[in-house]
N, C-alpha and C positions, 0 to 999 in steps of 0.2 A: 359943627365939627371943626370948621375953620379956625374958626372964634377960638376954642380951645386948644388945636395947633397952636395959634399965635400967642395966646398967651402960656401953654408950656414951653415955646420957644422963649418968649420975653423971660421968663422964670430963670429957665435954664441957665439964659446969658449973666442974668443978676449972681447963680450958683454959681458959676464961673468965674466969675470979677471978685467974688469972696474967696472961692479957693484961692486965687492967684496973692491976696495978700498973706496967705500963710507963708510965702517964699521970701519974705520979709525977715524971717524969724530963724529959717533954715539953710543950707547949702541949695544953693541951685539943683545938683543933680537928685541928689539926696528927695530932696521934697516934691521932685519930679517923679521921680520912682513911688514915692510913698502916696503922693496925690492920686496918680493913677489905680492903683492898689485899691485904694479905700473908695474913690469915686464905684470903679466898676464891680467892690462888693457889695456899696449900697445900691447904685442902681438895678442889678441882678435881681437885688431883694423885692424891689418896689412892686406895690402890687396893683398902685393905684396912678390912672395917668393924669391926675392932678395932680400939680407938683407946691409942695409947701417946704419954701425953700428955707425958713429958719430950723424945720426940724431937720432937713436934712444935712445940713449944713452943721448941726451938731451933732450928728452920727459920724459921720465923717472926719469931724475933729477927734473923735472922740477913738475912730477905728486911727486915726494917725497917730495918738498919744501910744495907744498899742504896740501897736508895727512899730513905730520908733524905738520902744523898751527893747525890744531883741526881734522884732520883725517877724518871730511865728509865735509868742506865746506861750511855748511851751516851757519849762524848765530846763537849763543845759546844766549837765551836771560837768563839764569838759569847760565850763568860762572861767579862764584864769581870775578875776578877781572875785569869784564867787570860791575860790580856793581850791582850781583844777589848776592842774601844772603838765609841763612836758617832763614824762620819767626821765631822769638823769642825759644819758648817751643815748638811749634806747630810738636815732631816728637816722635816716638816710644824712649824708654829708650836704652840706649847704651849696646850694653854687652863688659863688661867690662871683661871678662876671655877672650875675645878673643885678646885681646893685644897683641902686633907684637914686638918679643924681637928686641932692638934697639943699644944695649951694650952686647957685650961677652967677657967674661972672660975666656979662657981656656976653651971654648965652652959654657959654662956655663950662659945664659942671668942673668944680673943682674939688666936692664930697660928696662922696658916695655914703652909701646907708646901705648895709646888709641885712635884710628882716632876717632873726632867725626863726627856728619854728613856734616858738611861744606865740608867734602874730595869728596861728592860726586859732587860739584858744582866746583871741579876744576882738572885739568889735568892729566892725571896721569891712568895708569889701570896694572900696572906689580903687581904681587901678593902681598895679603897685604894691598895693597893701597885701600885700603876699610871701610866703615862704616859697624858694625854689629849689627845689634840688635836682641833679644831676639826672639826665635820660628822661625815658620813659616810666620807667618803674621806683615804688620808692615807700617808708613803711615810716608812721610815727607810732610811738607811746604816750600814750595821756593816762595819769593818773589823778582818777575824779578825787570832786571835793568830798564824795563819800560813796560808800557801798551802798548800788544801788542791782538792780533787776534790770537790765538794757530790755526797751519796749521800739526803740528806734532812733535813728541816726537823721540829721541835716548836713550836708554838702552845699556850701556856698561857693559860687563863681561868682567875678563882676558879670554885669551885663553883656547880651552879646553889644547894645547899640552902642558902647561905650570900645567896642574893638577899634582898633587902628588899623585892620582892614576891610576893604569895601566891601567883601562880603561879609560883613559881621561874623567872622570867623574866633574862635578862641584855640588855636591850636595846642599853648601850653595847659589845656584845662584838663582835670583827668578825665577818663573813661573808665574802663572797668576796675572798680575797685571790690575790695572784700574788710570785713573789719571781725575780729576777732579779738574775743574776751580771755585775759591771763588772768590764772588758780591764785598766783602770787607774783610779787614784787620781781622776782626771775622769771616769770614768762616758762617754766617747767612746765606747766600744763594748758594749753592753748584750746578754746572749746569756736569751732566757726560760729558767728553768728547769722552772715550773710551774704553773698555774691551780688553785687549790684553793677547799673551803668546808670555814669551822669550822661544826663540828656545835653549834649551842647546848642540843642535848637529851642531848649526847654524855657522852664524861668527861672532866673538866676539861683535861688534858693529850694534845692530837693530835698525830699525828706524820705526816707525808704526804711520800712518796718524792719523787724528783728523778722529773719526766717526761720533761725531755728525752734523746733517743738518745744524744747525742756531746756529753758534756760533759767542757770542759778544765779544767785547775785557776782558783781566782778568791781573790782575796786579800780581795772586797769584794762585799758582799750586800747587794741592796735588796731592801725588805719593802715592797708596796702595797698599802694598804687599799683595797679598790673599794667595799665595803658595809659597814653592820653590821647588828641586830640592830631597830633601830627608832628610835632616839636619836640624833635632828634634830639636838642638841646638840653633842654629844660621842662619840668613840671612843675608847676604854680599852684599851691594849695594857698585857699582863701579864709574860708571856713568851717571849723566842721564843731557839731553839735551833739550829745549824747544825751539821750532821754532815759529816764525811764521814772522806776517806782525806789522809792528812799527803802532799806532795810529799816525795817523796825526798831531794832535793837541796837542799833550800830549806832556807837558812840561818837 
């Protein structure tokens, strides 16, 4: 039984010296996040304490190729270059102090860069990379790349470990939020889909089902922020995701 201790240990370290070169390839954080991920879904899976480290090894690549395309898998009908857009006016005002210096000088930012809301319909969550608006509370429109049957939503924050404070806190992240499907392009007719809370102790990426019983298809999503996390300020939206089922017919 030793014997086999030391050699799933020796294995192990060999697995680990091969992960570590895939950070060759990637952003540091980025592939730290994603290594982790895919490591402890394959190892979860294992059923066997022999460890064979070329197949695992390509399972893992292979759950990283994944997770990298969009991280869940799933279809977002809401990605801007998939041809989802933010409805015209239809969102909270920007706050504009929160500007991400973009040029330094001798440390010194001399350009700012104001994300508007379109950053949330598209890829991206390292800090920063955010829309912020005004308070606590705050509401966007997305109109998908097509008429689909909402099945469920993702809510992307950065990481808490990537916070700037020592308790890995995220105060500007939302908390309870609601998202509701519009009949048409005016928002006349608002059907709820769901009352949700992001977890801020959670992991970065939530995804939370449609609750309503009878839901019909919606070509157009609002997102409303009721809360966030403590930050009187500002709320910082990252990501957000729209699932479901394509209309059949829809052109």
């Amino acid at each position: 039984e030793q014997q086999h201790h030391g050699d799933d240990t020796a294995e192990i370290k060999l697995l680990k010296n091969r992960i570590r070169k895939l950070e060759q390839v990637q952003s540091r954080q980025s592939i730290k996040t994603n290594r982790e991920h895919a490591y402890q879904k394959v190892l979860l899976k294992g059923q066997s304490k022999t460890w064979e480290v070329e197949p695992v090894e390509n399972k893992i690549e292979e759950a990283l190729r994944r997770w990298d395309a969009d991280k869940i898998g799933i279809p977002d009908y809401a990605l801007e270059s998939a041809g989802g857009q933010i409805h015209g006016s239809n969102h909270s005002p920007t706050f504009a102090n929160g500007a991400i210096p973009q040029v330094l000088v001798f440390g010194i930012a001399v350009w700012y860069e104001v994300k508007l809301p379109r950053v949330i319909i598209q890829p991206g969550s390292t800090p920063g990379e955010c829309w912020a608006f005004h308070g606590s509370s705050g509401f966007v429109v997305i109109k998908l790349s097509r008429l689909i049957k909402p099945t469920s939503f993702t809510l992307e924050h950065m990481a808490t470990t990537l916070s700037q404070f020592e308790d890995h806190s995220i105060p500007s992240a939302p908390k309870e939020f609601s998202v509701w499907g519009w009949a048409d392009a005016r928002g006349s007719e608002k059907v709820l889909l769901g009352e949700y809370l992001y977890n801020d102790r959670g992991h970065a990426l939530q995804n939370f089902p449609v609750q309503a019983t009878t839901v019909p298809e919606f070509r157009y999503i609002e997102l409303k922020v009721l809360s966030n996390y403590g930050n009187p300020a500002f709320t910082c939206l990252y990501r957000f995701r729209v699932h479901g089922l394509p209309y059949k017919t829809d052109n």
